[in-house]
N, C-alpha and C positions, 0 to 999 in steps of 0.2 A: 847434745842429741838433736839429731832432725826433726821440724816441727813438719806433721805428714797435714796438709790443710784438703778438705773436702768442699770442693766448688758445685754446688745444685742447680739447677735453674726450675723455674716452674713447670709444673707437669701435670697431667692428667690424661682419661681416654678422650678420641674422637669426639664422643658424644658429649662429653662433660664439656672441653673446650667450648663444642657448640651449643648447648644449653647457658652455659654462663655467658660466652660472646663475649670477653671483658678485650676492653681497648691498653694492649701492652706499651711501655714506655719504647721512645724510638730507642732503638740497638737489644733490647729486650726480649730475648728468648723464650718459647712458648714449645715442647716436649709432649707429641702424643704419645702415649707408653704403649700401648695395642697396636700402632701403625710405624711406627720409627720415626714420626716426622716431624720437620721441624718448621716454625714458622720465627719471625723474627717483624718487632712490633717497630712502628713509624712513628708512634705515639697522637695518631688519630683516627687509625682505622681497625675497625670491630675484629676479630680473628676471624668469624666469618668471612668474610670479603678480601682478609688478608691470602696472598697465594705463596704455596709452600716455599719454601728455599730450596736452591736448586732444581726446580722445576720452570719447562717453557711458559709458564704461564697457561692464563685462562684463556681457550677458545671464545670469544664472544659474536662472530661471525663466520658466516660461511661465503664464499663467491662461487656460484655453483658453475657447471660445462651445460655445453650443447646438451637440451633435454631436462635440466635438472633447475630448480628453484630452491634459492636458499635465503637467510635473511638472517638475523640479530636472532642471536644467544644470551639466553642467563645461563642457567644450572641444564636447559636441556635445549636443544634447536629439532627442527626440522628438515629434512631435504623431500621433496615435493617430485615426480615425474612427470614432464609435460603427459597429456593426452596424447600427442601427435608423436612422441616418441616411440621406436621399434624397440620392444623391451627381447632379450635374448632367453628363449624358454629351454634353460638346461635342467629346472627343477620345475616343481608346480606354481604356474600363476595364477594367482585369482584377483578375477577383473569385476569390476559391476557387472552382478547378476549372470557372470558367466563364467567358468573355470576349465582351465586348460590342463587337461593331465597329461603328465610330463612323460609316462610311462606308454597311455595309447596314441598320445598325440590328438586328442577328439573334445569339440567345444561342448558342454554340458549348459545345462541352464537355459532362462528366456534370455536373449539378448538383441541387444538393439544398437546398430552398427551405424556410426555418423561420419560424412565426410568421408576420404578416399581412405578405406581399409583393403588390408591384401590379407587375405588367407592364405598360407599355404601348408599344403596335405593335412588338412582340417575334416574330419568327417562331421558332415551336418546331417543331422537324425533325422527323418521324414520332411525332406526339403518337396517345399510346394513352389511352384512359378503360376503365379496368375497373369494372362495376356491379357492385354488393357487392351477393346476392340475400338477399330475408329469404323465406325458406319457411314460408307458413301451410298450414297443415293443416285448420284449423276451419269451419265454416259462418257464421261472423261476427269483422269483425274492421274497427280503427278505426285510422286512417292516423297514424303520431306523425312527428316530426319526423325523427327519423333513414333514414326512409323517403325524405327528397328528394333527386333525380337520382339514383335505386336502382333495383331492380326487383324487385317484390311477386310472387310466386308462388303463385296460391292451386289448390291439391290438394284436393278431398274430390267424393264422388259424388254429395251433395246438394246443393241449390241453396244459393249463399254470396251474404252481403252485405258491399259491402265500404263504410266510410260515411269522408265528411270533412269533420272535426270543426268546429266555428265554429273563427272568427282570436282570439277571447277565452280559448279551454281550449288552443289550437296556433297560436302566432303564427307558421307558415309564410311565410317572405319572397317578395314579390307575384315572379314569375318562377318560383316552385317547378315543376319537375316531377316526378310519380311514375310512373312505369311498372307495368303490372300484366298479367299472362299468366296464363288459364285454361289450368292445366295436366291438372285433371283434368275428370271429365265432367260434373260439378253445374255450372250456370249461374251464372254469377257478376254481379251486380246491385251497379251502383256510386249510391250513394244521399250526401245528406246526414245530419249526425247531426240538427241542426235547420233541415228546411227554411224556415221562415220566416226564419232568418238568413242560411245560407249559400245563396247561387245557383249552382245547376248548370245550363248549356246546352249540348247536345250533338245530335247528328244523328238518334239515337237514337228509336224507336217513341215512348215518350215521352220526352222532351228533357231533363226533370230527374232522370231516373233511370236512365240508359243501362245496357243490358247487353251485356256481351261474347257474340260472335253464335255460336260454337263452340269445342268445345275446341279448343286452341292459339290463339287468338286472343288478340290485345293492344288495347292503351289505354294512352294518355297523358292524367292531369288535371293541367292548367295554372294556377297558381292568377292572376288577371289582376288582380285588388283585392280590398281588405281582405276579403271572403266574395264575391268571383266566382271560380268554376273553370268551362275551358271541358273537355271529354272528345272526345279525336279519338282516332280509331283503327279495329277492324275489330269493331264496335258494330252494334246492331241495337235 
């Protein structure tokens, strides 16, 4: 009669393996009964640390893409998004102190915007622009770049001229606005520095040289292309 023989190997759950952690003999079989799995002993290393058979193997690093930061793994890793990365808002994202909902498209929260950010179709709640004033004093005075979407202030009793530079000595980006208010009683005369280069057209008595029509009066120069500026305002 056939001797029917029953071959075991050692068994237990998940947990138990990992609670006892016993170091199995190399070729040595280790049977989780709750998970199916199997592991097989080297005869040095803990079952913990040992990885399953038939399995790729343990993750222990990441090599992250354009945007992304990764680094050394045990049991759990990280991936990290640069700052400067364009994250793709198909659900909600929430960002430091500000959140973007994915349904009306509208920035929420206090936020504080570093380095070149792009909004787009972002509704911002009760959006203020405060104009940083430069107060001149003198009877002549030549527009620099820190002067665009400002407002120029020119003060003095005699008549002022105020000039704007060619796009060669002030590359002024084409959309520039300057804002400019005769505050005191000198007429103030908006000219170019080289009119053969730069063009001014305005409403103005004569057109290339607009002046502001009394004191407290304003004016906007528009700059439209490379040396066109257009001058609207309360001009004469």
């Amino acid at each position: 009669m056939a001797v029917v023989t029953a071959i075991q190997i050692r068994r237990g759950t998940a947990s138990q393996w990992t609670s006892a952690n016993p170091t199995l003999s190399s070729g040595e079989f280790g049977f989780e009964t709750d998970t199916n799995k199997v592991k097989i002993g080297d005869g040095s290393t803990g079952w913990t640390l040992l990885s399953y058979f038939g399995s790729s193997g343990t993750v222990t690093s990441i090599t992250a893409g354009t945007g992304l930061s990764g680094g050394t793994i045990t049991s759990t890793g990280t991936i990290a998004i640069d700052t400067a990365t364009t994250v793709d808002k198909t659900t909600a994202q929430t960002l430091t102190n500000k959140t973007i909902d994915s349904a009306s498209n509208t920035l929420t929260g206090v936020t504080t915007l570093t380095g070149t950010e792009t909004l787009t179709n972002k509704t911002l709640t009760a959006p203020k622009i405060n104009l940083t004033l430069n107060a001149q004093t003198g009877t002549t005075y030549t527009f620099a770049l820190g002067d665009n979407g400002q407002l120029v202030t020119a003060s003095n009793a005699s008549a002022q001229t105020y000039s704007i530079p060619t796009n060669a000595s002030v590359a002024f980006p084409t959309g520039t606005q300057i804002n400019i208010i005769q505050i005191g009683v000198g007429q103030v005369t908006i000219q170019a520095v080289t009119s053969g280069t730069t063009t001014i057209a305005s409403t103005g008595a004569t057109a290339t040289t607009p002046k502001l029509r009394a004191q407290y009066s304003s004016a906007t120069c528009i700059k439209v292309a490379t040396d066109v500026w257009y001058v609207i305002g309360d001009i004469s």
